[in-house]
Every structure is written in C-alpha cells, then in structure tokens.
C-alpha positions as CSV (number, residue, x, y, z in Angstrom):
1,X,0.0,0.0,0.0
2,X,3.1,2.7,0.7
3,X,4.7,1.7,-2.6
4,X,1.5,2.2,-4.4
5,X,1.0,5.4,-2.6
6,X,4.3,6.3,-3.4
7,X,4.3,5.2,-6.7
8,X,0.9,7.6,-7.6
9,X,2.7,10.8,-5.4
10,X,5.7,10.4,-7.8
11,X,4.1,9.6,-10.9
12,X,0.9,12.7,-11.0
13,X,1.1,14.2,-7.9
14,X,4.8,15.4,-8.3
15,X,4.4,16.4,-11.7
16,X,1.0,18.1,-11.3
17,X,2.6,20.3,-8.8
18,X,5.5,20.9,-10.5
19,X,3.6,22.1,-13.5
20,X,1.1,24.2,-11.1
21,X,3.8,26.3,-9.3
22,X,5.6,26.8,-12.6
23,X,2.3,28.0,-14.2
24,X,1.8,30.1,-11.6
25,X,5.1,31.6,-11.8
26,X,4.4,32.0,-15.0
27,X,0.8,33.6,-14.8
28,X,2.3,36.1,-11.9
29,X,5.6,36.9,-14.1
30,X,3.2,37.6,-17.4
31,X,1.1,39.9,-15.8
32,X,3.2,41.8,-14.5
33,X,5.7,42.1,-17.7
34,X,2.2,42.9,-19.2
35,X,1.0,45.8,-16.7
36,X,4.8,46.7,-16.9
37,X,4.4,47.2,-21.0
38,X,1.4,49.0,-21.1
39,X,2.9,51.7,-18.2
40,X,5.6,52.3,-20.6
41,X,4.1,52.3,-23.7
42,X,1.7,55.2,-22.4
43,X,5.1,56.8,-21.9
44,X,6.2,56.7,-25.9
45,X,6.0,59.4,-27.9
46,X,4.4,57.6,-31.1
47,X,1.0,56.7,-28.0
48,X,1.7,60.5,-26.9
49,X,1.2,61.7,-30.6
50,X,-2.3,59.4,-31.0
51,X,-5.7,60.9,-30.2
52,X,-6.4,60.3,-26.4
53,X,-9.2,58.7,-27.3
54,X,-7.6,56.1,-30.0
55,X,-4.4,55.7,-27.8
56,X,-6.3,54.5,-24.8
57,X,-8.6,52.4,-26.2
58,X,-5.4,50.5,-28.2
59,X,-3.6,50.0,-25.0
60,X,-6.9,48.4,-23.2
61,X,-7.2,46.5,-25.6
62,X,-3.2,45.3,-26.1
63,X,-3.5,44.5,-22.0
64,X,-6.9,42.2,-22.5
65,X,-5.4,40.2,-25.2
66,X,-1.9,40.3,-23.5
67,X,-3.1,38.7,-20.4
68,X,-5.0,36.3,-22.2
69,X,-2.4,34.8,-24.1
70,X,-0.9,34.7,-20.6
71,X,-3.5,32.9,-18.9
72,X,-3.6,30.2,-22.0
73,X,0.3,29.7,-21.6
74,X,-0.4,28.8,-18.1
75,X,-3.0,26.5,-18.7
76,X,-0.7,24.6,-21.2
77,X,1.9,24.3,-19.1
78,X,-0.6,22.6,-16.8
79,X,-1.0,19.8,-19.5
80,X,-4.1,20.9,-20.9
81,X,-3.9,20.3,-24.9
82,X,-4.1,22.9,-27.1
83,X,-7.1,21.7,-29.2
84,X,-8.9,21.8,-25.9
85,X,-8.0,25.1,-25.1
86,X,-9.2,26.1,-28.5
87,X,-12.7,23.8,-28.4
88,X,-13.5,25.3,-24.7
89,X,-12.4,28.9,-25.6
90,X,-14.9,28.3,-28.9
91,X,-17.9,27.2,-26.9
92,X,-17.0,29.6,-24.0
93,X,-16.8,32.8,-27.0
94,X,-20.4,31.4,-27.9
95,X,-22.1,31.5,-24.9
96,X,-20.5,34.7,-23.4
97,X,-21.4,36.3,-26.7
98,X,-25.2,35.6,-26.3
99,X,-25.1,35.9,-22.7
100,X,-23.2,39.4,-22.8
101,X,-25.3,40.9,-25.3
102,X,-24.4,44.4,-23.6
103,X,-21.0,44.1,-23.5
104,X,-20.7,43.5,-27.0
105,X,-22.7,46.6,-27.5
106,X,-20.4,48.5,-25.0
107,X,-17.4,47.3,-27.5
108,X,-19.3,48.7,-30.1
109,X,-19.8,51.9,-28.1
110,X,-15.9,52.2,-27.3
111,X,-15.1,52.2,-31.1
112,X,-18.4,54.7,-32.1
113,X,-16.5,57.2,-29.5
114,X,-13.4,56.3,-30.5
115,X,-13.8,57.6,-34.1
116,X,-16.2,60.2,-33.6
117,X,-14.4,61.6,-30.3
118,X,-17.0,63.8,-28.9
119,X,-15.0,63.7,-25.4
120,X,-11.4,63.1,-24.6
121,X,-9.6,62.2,-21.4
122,X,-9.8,65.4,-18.9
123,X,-13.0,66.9,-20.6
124,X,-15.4,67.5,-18.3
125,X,-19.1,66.0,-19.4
126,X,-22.2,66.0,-18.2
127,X,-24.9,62.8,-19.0
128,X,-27.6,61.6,-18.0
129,X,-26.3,59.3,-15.3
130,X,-24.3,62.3,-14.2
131,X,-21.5,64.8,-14.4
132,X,-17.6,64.8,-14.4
133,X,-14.3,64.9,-15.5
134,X,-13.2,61.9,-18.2
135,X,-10.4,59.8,-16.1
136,X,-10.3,56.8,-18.5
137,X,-11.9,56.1,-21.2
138,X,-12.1,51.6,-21.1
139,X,-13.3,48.9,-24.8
140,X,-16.4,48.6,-22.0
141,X,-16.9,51.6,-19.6
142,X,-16.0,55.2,-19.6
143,X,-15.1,56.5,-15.7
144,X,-15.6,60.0,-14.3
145,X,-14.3,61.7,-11.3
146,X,-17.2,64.2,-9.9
147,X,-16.4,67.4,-8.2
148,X,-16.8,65.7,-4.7
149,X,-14.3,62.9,-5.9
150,X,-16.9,60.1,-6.5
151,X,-15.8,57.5,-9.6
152,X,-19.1,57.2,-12.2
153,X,-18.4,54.1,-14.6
154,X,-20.7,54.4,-17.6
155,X,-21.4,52.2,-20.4
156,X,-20.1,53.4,-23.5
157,X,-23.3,52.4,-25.2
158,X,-25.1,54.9,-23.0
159,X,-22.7,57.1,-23.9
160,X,-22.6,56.3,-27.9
161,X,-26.3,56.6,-28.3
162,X,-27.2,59.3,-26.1
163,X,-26.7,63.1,-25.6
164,X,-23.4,64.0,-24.2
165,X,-22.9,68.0,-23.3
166,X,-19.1,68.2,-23.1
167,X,-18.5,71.9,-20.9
168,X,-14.8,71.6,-22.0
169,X,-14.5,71.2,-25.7
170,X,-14.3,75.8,-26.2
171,X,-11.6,75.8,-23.8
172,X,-14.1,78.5,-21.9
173,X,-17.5,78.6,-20.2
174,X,-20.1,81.0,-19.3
175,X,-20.7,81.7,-15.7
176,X,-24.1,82.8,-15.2
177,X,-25.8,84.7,-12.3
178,X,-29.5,85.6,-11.6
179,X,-30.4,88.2,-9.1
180,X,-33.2,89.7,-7.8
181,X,-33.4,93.5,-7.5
182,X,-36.2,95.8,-6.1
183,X,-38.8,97.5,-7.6
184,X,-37.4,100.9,-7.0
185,X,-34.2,99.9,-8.1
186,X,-31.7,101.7,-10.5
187,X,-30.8,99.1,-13.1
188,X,-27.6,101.5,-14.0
189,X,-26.5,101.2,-10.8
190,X,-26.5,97.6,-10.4
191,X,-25.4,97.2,-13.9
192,X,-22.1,99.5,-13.3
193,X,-21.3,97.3,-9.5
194,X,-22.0,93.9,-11.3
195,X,-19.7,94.9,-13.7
196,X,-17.4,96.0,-11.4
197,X,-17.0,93.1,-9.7
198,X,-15.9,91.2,-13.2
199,X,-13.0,94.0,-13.7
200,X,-11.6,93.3,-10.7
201,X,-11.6,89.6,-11.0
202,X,-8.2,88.1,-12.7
203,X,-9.9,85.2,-13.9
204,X,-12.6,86.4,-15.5
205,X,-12.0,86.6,-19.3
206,X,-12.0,90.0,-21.0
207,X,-13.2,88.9,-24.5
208,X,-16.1,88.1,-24.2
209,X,-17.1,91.1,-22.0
210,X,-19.3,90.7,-19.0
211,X,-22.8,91.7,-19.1
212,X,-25.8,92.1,-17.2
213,X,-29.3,92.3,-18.5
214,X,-33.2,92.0,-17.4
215,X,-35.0,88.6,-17.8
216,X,-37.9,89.2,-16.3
217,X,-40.1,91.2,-14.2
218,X,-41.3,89.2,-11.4
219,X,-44.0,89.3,-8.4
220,X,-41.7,91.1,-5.7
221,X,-38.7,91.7,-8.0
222,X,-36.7,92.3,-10.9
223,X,-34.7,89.5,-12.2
224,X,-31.1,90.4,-13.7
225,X,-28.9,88.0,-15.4
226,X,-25.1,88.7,-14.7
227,X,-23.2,86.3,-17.3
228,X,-19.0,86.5,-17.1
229,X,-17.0,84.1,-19.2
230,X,-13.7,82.4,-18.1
231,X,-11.7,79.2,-18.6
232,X,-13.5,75.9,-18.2
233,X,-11.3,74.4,-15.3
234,X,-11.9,77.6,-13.3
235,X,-15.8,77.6,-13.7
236,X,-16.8,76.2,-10.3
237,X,-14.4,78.2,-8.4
238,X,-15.4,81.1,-10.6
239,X,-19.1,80.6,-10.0
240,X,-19.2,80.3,-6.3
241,X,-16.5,83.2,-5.9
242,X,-19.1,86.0,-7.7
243,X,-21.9,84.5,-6.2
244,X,-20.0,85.9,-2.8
245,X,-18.4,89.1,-4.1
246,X,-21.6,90.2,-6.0
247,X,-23.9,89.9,-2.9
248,X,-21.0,91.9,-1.1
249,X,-20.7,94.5,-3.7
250,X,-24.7,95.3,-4.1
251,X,-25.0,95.2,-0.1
252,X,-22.5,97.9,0.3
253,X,-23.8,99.9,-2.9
254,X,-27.2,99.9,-1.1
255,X,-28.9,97.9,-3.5
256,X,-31.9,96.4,-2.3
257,X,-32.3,92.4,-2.8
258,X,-36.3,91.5,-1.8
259,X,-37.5,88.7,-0.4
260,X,-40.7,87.1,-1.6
261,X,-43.7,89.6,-0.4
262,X,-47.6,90.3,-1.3
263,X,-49.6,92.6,-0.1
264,X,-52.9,91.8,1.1
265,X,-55.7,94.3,0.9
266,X,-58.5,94.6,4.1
267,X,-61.7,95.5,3.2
C-alpha cells in the first residue's frame, strides 16, 4: 500500500505540482511584464502623438489580449492540450457572446467614441447618469471623477447613443448669475457694481465682455442676469466666488435684494 501510494505521489502528484507552481510563476511573471508594457508604452511618444481617445482604447485593448495569451500559456503548461484550449475557448466565445449581449454593444460603443471623439480624457461632461471629468476612457466603460471625488463608470453604449454636453470642448465657459433686484431699483446702478466686480476679477476673461441684462419682471422683483465668461477648469471656483463678491458688492452699494412679499388688501 506505501509503494502504491508512493508510486501515484511520484508519478501525478509530483508532476501536477511541478507544473502548477511553474504556471503560476508564469501567470504572476506575465502579468506583470504585461502591466509593466502598457505603463511604458503610455510613456512613448508615437502613444503621446495618438488621439487620447484612439491611444487608450489601443492599450486596453493590447493589455486584454496580453493577459490572455498569458493565462492560456499557463493552462498549457498545466497539460491541458491545445485543441482543448481552442474547443472550450470556442464554446466559451459562444455563450459569453449571447449571454453578454451588452458588453458587445459596450465594445461597439468604445469604437463609435473612439472615431467620432465627442470627449477626450480630462474633458469635463455631463450625462444623463451624471457629471464629471473623463479619467479613462475603457473597450467597455468610460469613468468619471465628480467634483466631490466620487468615480461614475458608464457604459459606452449609453454614452454612444445618447446626448453627451461636453462643458470643456471651447476651452471656456459662461458663468451665469441671476439676481433679484427691487422695484425701486436703478438698473444703472446695479449694472455698473456687477460689472465692477468682473473688472476686478483676474480670472474672469476680458473677451467676451461681462454683461448684465433683465429677464424678467417678477412678483416682488426684478430679475437680472449677470453672465461672465472664463476658462473651463476655473468655472466652479469662478461661479461660487461672484456668487459671494456680487452679494458683497450690491449690499455695500445699497442695493436692495427682496425677499418674496404680497400685499394683502382689508376691506
């Protein structure tokens, strides 16, 4: 009975572990070599000179293939035969295919935004499952980063076949501000302190001008529209920043902002 034992440790026990620690050197070595070659091929000038869009998508798609020729080198090392490998990988690329309808039309997606490029990495975009700056742009799933830091994966099928507003493709944006004057106010007046507070801003763009302008004529109030322009990364910064200094400017000018009033009439 020990011979026999012995006999079947040395004859596919030995072996079979032989051949699973040196696939697994092998599967560990690979994909690392592989992760290794994609960080430096972002790094070559020839990727650098590419589209962003067309030069990330290449190098997802150079890492999935990679690390699958990886993972069927290990699994022939193992002993598995090669028409076996092919056969399951055939059946396998069958039933994922019907299974992950989706993804194929993701796939799809990733080349439609690939050659039409109505983003790039860094844009910031806003969709309809939310807003954010383009961090990478996947064959399956476009990520964003939001201003509070949260990640957003998409589908790029959502993406491919619905509206995308991209707030960075002019290089500048429009930073607009709606305040409500009294009455009894003098429009000059708060036209000239609006204004005021653009000129003295440094990042507030002096082509196009600034402007401010009546939109309406409302219950209690007058409704001005105070639009600046400046550069698309400074837009949120820029936004909250007049929405202080204009309420500063009109307080100490004496201009009158109303709250919501009616008057009711006794008889």
């Amino acid at each position: 009975m020990l011979r026999w034992l012995q006999d079947f440790v040395n004859t596919y026990v030995v072996p079979f572990v032989i051949d699973l620690a040196i696939a697994a050197v092998v599967l560990i070595v690979g994909l690392k070599l592989v992760s290794f070659l994609i960080t430096r091929l972002k790094r070559r000038k020839f990727i650098a000179k590419l589209d962003s869009n067309i030069g990330t998508l290449l190098l997802n798609a150079l890492k999935v293939v990679l690390n699958a020729l990886i993972i069927i080198i290990a699994i022939q090392i193992m002993g598995v035969p090669s028409a076996t490998i092919v056969a399951v990988i055939g059946s396998c690329g069958l039933a994922f295919g019907l299974a992950l309808q989706g993804g194929l039309s993701n796939l799809a997606g990733g080349v439609m935004l690939m050659i039409f490029k109505p983003f790039h990495v860094g844009d910031y975009i806003s969709t309809k499952d939310g807003d954010g700056t383009v961090e990478d742009i996947g064959i399956f799933y476009t990520r964003l980063v939001t201003v509070d830091n949260l990640s957003i994966n998409i589908p790029n099928s959502v993406l491919s076949s619905n509206s995308v507003t991209n707030m960075s493709a002019k290089g500048m944006r429009g930073v607009e501000i709606e305040i409500s004057v009294a009455y009894g106010t003098d429009i000059e007046k708060a036209r000239k302190v609006l204004l005021g507070c653009a000129e003295n801003e440094p990042l507030i763009l002096k082509e196009p001008a600034a402007s401010v302008f009546v939109t309406a004529h409302d219950d209690s109030c007058v409704k001005l529209m105070f639009r600046s322009y400046t550069e698309s990364g400074n837009f949120v910064q820029m936004k909250a920043k007049l929405l202080e200094e204009s309420l500063k400017a009109l307080n100490e000018a004496g201009v009158e902002i109303p709250f919501p009033q009616v008057d009711v009439h006794m008889k």
